[in-house]
C-alpha positions as CSV (number, residue, x, y, z in Angstrom):
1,X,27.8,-12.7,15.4
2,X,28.0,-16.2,13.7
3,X,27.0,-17.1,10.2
4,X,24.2,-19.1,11.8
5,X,22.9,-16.0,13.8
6,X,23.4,-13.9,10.7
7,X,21.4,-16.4,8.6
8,X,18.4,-16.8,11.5
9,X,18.7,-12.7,11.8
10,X,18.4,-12.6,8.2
11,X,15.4,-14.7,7.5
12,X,13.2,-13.2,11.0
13,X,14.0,-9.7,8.7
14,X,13.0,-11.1,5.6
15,X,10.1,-12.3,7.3
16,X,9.4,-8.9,9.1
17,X,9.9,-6.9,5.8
18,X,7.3,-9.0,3.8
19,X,5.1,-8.4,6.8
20,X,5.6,-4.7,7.3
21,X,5.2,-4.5,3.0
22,X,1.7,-6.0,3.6
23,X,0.7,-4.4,5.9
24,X,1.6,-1.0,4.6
25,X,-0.6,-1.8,1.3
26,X,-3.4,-3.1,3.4
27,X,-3.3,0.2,5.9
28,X,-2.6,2.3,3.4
29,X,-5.2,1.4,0.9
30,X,-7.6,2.7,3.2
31,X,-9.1,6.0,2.0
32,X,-9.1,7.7,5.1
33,X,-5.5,6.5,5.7
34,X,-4.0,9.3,4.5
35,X,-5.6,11.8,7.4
36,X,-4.1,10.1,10.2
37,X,-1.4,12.3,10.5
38,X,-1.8,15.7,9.4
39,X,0.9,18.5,8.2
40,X,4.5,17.7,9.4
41,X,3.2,14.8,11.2
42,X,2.3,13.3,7.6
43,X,5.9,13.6,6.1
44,X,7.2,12.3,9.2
45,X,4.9,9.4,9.1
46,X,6.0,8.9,5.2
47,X,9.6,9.3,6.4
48,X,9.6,6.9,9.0
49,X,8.0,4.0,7.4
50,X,9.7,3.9,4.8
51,X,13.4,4.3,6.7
52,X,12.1,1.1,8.8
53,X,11.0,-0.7,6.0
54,X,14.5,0.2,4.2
55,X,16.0,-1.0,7.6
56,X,14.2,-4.5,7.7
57,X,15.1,-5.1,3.9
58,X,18.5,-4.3,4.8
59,X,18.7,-7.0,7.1
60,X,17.1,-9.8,5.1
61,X,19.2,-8.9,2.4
62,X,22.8,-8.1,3.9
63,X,24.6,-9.0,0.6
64,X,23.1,-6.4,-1.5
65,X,24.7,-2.9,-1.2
66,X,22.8,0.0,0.9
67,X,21.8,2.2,-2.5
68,X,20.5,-0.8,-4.0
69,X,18.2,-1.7,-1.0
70,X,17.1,2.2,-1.2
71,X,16.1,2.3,-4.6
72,X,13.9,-1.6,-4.1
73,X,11.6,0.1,-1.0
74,X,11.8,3.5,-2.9
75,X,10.1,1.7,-5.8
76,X,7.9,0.0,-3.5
77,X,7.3,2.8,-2.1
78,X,6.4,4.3,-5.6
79,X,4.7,1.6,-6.1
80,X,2.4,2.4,-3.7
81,X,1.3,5.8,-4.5
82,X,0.2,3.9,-7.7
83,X,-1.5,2.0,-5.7
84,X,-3.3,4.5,-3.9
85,X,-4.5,6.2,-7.2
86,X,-7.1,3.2,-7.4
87,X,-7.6,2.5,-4.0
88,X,-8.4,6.6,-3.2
89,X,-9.3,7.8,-6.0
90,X,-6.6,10.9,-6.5
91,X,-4.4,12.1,-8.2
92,X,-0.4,10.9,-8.3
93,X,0.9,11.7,-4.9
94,X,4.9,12.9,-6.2
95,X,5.7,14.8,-3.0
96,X,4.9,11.6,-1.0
97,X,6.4,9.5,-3.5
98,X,9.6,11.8,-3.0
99,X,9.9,11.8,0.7
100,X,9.1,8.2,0.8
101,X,12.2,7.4,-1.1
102,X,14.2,9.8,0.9
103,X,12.9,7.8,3.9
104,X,14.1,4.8,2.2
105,X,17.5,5.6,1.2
106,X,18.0,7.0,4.6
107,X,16.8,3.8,5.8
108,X,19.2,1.7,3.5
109,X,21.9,4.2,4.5
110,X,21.4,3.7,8.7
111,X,21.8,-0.4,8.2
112,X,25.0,-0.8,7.8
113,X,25.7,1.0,10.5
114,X,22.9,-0.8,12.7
115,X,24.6,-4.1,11.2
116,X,27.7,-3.0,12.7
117,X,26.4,-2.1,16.4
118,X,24.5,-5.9,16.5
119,X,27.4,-7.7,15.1
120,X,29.3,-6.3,17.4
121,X,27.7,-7.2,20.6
122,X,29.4,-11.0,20.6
């Protein structure tokens, strides 16, 4: 992949990431949110977010090494449990706040990887 592909992929990630930041804050926020998925399904839904998210930062920011990009969307990720103590009215969610950093160093850890496989594909 050329630098200018790298750049345009870059900024459409950026983009993205912003997007998917928003929109997990808006959703989220909701009270019911939080019974969409129940048991497992919950963690998994925790897990996966957040690795996508970590994904998508990874991207727009390809300079900045993988456990740094985990530990930004884990503290966004923190950030929005502390979020949802307002917006629900509970208690600090840790175990969610746990998973979704594991989600997002997972995340951060799959990208270079992933960056590999499209960069590869000239």
């Amino acid at each position: 992949m050329n630098k200018k592909s790298q750049h345009s992929l870059s900024i459409v990630a950026g983009i993205a990431a912003v997007v998917l930041t928003l929109a997990l804050f808006a959703v989220g926020g909701r009270p019911n949110a939080g019974q969409a998925f129940q048991g497992m399904y919950h963690w998994l839904a925790h897990l996966g977010i957040y690795w996508l998210i970590a994904v998508v930062y990874g991207f727009a920011l390809p300079r900045l090494a993988w456990p740094l990009v985990g530990l930004i969307v884990a503290g966004i990720g923190a950030t929005h449990e502390f979020y949802e103590i307002t917006a629900h009215h509970h208690e600090m969610e840790y175990a969610d706040a746990g998973i979704n950093a594991l989600g997002a160093f997972l995340g951060a850890l799959a990208r270079p990887s992933l960056s590999r496989q499209v960069t590869n594909r000239d």
